[in-house]
VOVO-548007 format. One record per residue (C-alpha): residue number from 1; residue in three letters; x negated, y negated, z. Coordinates in pm, 1 decimal. Example, Ala and Ser with C-alpha at 12.3 -4.5 7.8 and 13.67 -1.06 7.14 Angstrom:
! residues 2
1, ala, -1230.0, 450.0, 780.0 .
2, ser, -1367.0, 106.0, 714.0 .
***
This chain:
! residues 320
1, unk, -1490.2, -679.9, 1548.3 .
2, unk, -1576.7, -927.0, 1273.9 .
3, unk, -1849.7, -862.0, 1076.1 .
4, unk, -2106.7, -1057.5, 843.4 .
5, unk, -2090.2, -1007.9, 447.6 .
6, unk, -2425.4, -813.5, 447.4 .
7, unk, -2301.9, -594.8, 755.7 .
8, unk, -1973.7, -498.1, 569.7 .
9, unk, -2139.2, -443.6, 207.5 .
10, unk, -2465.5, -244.6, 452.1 .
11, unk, -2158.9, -0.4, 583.1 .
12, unk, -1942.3, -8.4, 271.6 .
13, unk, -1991.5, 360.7, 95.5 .
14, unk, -1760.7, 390.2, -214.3 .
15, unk, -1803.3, 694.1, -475.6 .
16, unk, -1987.0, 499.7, -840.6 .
17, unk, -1944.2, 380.6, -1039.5 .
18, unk, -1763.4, 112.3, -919.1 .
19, unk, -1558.1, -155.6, -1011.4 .
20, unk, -1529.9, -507.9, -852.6 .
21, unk, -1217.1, -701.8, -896.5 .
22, unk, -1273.3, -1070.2, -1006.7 .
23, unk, -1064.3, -1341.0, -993.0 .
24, unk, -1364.1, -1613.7, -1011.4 .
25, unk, -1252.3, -1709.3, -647.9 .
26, unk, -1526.6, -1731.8, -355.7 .
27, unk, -1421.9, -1398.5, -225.4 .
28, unk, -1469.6, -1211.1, -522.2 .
29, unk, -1733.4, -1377.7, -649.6 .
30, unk, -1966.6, -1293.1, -283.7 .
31, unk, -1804.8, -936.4, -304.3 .
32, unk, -1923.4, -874.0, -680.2 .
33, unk, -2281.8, -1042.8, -658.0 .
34, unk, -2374.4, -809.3, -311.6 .
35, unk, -2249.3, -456.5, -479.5 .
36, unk, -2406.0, -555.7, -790.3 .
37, unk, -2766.8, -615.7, -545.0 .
38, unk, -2655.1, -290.2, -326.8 .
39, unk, -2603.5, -86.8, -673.0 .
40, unk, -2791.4, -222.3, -974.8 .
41, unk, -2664.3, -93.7, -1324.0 .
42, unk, -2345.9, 101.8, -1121.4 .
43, unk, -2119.4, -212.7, -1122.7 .
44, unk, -1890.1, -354.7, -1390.7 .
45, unk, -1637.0, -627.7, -1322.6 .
46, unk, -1252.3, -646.6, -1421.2 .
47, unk, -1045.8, -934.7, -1444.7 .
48, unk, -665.7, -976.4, -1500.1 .
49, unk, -563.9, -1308.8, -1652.6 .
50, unk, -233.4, -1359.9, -1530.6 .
51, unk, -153.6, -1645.5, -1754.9 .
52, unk, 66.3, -1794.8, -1469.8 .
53, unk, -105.3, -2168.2, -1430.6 .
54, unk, -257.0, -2413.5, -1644.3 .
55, unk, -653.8, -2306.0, -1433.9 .
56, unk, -614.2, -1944.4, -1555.8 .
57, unk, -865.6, -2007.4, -1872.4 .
58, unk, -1103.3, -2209.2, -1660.8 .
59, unk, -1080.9, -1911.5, -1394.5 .
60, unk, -1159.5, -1612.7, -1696.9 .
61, unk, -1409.4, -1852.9, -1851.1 .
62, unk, -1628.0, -1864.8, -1481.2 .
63, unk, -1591.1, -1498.3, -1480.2 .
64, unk, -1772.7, -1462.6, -1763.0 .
65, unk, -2046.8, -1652.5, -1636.9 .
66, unk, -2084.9, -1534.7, -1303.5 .
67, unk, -2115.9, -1170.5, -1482.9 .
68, unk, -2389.1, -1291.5, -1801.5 .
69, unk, -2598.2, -1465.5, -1513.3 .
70, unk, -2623.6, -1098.5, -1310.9 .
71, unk, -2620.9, -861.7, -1620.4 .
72, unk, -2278.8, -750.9, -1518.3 .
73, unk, -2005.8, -605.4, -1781.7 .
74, unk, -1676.6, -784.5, -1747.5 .
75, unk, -1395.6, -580.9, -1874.5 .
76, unk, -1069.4, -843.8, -1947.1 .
77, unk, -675.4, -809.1, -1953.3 .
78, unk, -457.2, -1074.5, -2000.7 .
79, unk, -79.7, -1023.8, -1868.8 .
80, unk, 302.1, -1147.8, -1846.5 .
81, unk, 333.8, -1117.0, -1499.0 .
82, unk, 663.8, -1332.7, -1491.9 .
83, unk, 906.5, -1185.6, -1256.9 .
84, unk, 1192.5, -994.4, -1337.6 .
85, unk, 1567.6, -1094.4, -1200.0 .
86, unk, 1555.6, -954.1, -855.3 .
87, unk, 1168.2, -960.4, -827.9 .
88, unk, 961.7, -1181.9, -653.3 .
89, unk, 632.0, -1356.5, -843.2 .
90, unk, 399.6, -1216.9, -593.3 .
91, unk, 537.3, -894.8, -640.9 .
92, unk, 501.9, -947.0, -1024.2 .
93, unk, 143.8, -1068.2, -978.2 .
94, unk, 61.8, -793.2, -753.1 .
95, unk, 219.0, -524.3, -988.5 .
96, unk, 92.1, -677.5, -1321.0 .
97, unk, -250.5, -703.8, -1169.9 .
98, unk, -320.2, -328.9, -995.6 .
99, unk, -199.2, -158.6, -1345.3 .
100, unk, -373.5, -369.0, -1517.4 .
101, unk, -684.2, -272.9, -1284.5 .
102, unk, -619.9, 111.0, -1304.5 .
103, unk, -595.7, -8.8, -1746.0 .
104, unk, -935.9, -167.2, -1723.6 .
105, unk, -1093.6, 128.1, -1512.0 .
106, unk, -950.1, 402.7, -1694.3 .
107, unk, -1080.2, 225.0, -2025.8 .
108, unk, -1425.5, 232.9, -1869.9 .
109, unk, -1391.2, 559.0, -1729.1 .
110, unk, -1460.8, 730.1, -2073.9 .
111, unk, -1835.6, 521.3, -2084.2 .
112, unk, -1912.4, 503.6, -1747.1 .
113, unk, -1699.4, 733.9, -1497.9 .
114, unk, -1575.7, 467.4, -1272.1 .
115, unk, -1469.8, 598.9, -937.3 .
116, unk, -1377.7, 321.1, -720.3 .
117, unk, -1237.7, -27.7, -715.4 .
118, unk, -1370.9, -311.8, -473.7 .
119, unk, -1097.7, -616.1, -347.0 .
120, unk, -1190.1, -881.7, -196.1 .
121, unk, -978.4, -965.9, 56.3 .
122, unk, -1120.0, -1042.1, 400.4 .
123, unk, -1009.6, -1075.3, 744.9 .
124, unk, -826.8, -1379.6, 718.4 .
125, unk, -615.4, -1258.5, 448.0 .
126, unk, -529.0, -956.1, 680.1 .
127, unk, -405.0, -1187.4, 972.2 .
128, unk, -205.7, -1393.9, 725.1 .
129, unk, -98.6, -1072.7, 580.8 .
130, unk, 74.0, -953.1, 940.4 .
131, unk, 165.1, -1325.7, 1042.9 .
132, unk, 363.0, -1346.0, 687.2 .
133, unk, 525.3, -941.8, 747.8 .
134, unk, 603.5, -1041.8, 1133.5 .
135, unk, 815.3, -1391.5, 972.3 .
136, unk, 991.7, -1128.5, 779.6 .
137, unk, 1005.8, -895.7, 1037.3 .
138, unk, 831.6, -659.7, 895.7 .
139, unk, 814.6, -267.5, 1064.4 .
140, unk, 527.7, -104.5, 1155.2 .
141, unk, 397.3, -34.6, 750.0 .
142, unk, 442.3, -440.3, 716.3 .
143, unk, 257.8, -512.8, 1058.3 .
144, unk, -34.1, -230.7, 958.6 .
145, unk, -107.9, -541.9, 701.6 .
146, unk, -365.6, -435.6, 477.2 .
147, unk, -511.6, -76.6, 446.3 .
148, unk, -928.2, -97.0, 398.9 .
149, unk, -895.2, 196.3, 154.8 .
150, unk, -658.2, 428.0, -41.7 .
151, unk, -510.2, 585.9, -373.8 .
152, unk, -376.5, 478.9, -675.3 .
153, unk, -368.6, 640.0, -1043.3 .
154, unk, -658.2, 843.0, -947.9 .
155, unk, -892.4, 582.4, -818.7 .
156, unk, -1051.5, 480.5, -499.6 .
157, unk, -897.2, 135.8, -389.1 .
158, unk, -1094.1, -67.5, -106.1 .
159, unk, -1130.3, -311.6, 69.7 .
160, unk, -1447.0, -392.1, 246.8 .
161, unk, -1462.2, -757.6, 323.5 .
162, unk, -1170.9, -733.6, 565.5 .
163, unk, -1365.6, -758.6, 888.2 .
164, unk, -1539.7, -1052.1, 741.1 .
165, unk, -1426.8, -1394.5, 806.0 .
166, unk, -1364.5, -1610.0, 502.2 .
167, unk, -1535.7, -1895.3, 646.7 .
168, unk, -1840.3, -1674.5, 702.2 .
169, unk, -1817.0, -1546.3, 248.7 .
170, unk, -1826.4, -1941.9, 158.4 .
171, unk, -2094.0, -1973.3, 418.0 .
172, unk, -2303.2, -1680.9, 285.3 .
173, unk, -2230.6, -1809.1, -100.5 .
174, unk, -2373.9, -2163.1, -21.2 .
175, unk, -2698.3, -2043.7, 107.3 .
176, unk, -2719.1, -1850.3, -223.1 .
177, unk, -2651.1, -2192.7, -439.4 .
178, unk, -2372.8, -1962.6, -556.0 .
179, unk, -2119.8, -2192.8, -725.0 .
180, unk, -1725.4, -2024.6, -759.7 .
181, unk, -1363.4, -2193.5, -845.6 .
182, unk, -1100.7, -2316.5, -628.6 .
183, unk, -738.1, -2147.5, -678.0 .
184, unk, -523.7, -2492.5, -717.4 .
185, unk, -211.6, -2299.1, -606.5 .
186, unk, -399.4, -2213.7, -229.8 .
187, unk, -334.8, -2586.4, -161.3 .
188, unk, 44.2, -2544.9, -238.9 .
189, unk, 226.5, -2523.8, 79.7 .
190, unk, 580.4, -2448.9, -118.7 .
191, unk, 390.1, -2090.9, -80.1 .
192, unk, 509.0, -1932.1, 288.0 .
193, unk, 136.8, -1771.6, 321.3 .
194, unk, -23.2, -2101.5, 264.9 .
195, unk, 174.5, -2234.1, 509.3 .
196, unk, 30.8, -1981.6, 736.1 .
197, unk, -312.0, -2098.7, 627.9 .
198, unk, -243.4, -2454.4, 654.5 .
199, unk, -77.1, -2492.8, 952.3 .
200, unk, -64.9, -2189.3, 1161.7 .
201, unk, -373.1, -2037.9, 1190.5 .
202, unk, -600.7, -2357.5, 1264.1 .
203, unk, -313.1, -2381.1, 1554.3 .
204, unk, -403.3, -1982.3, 1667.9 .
205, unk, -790.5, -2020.8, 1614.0 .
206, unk, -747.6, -2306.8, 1862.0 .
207, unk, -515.6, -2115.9, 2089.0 .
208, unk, -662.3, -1794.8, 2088.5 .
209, unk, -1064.6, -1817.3, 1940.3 .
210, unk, -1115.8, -1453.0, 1909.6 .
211, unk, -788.0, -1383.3, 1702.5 .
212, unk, -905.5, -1281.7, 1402.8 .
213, unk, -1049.1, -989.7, 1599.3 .
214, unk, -740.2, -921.2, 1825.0 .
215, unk, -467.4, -952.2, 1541.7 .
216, unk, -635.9, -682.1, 1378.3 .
217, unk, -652.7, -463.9, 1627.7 .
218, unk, -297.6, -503.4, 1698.0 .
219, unk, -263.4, -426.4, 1293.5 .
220, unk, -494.5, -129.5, 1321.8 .
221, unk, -253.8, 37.2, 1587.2 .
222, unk, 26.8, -3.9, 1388.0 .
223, unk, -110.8, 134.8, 1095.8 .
224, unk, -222.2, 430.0, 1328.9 .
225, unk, 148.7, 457.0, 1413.2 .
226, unk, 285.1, 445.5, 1064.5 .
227, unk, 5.2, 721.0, 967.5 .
228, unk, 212.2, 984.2, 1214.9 .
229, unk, 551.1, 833.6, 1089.7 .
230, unk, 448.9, 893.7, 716.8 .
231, unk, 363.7, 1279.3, 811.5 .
232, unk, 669.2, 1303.4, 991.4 .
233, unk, 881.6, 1184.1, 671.6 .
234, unk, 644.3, 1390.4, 488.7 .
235, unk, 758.2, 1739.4, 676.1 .
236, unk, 1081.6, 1619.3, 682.2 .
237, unk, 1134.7, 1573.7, 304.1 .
238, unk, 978.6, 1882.8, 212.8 .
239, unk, 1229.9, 2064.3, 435.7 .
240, unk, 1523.3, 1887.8, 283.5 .
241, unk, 1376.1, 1877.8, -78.0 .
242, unk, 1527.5, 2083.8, -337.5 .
243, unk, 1348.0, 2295.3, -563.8 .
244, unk, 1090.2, 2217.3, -839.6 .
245, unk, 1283.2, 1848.5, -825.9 .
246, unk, 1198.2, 1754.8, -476.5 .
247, unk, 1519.1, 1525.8, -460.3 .
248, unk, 1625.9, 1521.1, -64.9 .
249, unk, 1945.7, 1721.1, -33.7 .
250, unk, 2209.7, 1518.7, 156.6 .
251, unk, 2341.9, 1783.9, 385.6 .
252, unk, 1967.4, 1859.2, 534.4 .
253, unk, 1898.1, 1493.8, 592.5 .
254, unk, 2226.7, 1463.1, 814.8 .
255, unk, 2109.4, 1700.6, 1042.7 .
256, unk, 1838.5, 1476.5, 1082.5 .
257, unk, 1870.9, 1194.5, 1348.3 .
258, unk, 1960.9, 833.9, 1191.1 .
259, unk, 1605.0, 707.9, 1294.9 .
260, unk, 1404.7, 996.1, 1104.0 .
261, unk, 1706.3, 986.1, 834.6 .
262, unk, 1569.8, 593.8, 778.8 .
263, unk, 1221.0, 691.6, 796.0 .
264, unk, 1251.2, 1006.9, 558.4 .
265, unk, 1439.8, 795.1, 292.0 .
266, unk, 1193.6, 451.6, 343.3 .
267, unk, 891.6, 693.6, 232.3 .
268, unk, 1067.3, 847.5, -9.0 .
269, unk, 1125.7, 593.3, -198.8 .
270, unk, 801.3, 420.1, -123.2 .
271, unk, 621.6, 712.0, -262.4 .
272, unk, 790.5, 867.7, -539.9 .
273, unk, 940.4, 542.2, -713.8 .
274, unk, 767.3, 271.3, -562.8 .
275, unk, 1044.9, 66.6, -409.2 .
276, unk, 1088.1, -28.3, -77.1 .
277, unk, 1454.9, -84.1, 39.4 .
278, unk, 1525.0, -401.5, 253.6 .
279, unk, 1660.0, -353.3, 593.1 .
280, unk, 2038.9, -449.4, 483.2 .
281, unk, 1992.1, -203.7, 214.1 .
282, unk, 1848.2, 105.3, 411.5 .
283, unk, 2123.1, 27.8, 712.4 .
284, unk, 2436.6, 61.3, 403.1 .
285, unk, 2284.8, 394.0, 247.9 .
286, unk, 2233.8, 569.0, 579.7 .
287, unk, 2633.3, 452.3, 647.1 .
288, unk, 2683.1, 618.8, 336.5 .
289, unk, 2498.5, 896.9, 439.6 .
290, unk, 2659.8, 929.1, 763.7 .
291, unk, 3024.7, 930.8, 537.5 .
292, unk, 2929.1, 1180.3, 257.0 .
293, unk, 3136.9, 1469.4, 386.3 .
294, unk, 3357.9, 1540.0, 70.0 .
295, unk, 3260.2, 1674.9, -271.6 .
296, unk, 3368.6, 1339.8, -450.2 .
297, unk, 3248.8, 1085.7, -211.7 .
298, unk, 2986.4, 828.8, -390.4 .
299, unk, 2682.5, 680.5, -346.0 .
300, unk, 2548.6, 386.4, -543.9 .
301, unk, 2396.5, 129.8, -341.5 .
302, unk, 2114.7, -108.0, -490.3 .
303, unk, 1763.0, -53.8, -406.0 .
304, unk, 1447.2, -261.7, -509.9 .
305, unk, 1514.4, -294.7, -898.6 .
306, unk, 1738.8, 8.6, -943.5 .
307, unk, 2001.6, 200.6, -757.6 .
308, unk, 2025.4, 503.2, -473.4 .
309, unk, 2322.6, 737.5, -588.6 .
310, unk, 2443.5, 1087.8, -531.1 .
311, unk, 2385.7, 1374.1, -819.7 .
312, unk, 2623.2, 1669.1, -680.0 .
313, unk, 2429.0, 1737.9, -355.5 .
314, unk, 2095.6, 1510.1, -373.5 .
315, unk, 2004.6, 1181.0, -349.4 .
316, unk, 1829.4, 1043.5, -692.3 .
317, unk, 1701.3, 650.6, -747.2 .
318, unk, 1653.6, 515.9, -1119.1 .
319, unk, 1560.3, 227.9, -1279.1 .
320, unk, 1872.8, 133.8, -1522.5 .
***
């Protein structure tokens, strides 16, 4: 179910210090003024300057104000997050911004212990999330959409605006004479999400009024789903892992069926390089897989930015 802003930040619980991420954007803005009212003197704010558009000064420079007018340290990195060949710009984005978020934190961690890090997305952001992983279709990890909390370099990640509609964080920001900047690239419907935005989900809120409440669900099971998958790979990689090394040994993984083979190999490489293979990719190494039954038979197939290949009788991935 939906919730209002003060509901979500009432139930939200993370270990403090934390950290709010802020872009200058309504969301962030609403989700940084109500911790910083929840936890007085146990919030600082980071923000990564991308450096991608022309409004990224004008968004740092409303940062800074928004966090002098509540007493709140702002903590600043500015990053090349150009793509590389192969690599998406909202992958770069994404990448450049959550290391430079775990930079910023650990930076702060030696003054003031920070524990957690707040996001601001919110439940519209999760439906667009699945709508844009079903147009690709996505699995079950791509129709889980967004996970309200996990892990990353140590740190507490959440998210705890996402049963709050964004409607209702604009809403809740006016009444507050609460004044925030406008991303110019939201309006740019060259983007396939804010297509979604534009188009698509005006068409579903008339179609279907409560699904911003029903899509989630729907998201919520699947991520239930890919929970028991994940411990499934999990069991099934340390059985086929080898040694100290932990690199899956080919000749366990065939005695696996082609399904779990897939689902090992997908977490393995999600976990331990960060790389997720696409589906014409995964389909060609478990051929390959399936064909290894000589000493001098090779594997080299691209994945993500590097390359799956065999090292006598493992599987390895690097990053040439």
């Amino acid at each position: 179910m939906t919730q209002s802003l003060d509901e979500a930040i009432g139930a939200f619980a993370p270990k403090l210090p934390l950290a709010v991420a802020l872009s200058g954007g309504a969301d962030s803005v609403a989700l940084l003024v109500a911790c910083a009212e929840k936890w007085p003197g146990q919030v600082v704010a980071l923000h990564v300057n991308h450096g991608l558009q022309d409004a990224a000064a004008m968004f740092e420079a409303h940062c800074r104000s928004v966090c002098e007018r509540l007493g709140v340290p702002l903590r600043i990195q500015r990053v090349d997050a150009h793509p590389l060949a192969g690599q998406s710009p909202e992958d770069a984005a994404r990448q450049a911004r959550y290391a430079s978020l775990s930079a910023l934190a650990l930076v702060e961690y030696e003054q003031s212990a920070i524990k957690s890090i707040a996001i601001a997305q919110h439940a519209n952001d999760q439906i667009e999330t699945l709508l844009l992983a079903l147009s690709r279709g996505a699995g079950l990890a791509g129709i889980s959409a967004m996970p309200a909390h996990w892990r990353r370099d140590g740190l507490d990640y959440y998210r705890p605006l996402l049963a709050v509609a964004g409607a209702d964080i604009r809403s809740w920001l006016a009444q507050r004479g609460i004044a925030f900047v406008e991303d110019p690239t939201n309006l740019d419907q060259r983007y396939t999400r804010n297509r979604i935005r534009a188009r698509l989900v005006p068409a579903l809120q008339d179609t279907f009024p409560q699904f911003l409440d029903t899509f989630a669900r729907s998201a919520a099971h699947a991520a239930q789903a890919q929970q028991v998958l994940d411990e499934v790979a999990a069991q099934d990689l340390q059985l086929a892992g080898r040694g100290s090394d932990g690199l899956p040994r080919i000749r366990v993984l065939q005695q696996l069926s082609r399904a779990r083979q897939a689902n090992a190999l997908r977490h393995w490489l999600k976990d331990r390089f960060q790389t997720i293979p696409s589906t014409a990719q995964l389909s060609e190494l478990l051929d390959q897989l399936a064909d290894c039954t000589t000493r001098g038979h090779r594997i080299h197939i691209k994945v993500g930015l590097g390359f799956v290949q065999r090292s006598s009788d493992v599987l390895t991935w690097y990053n040439p």
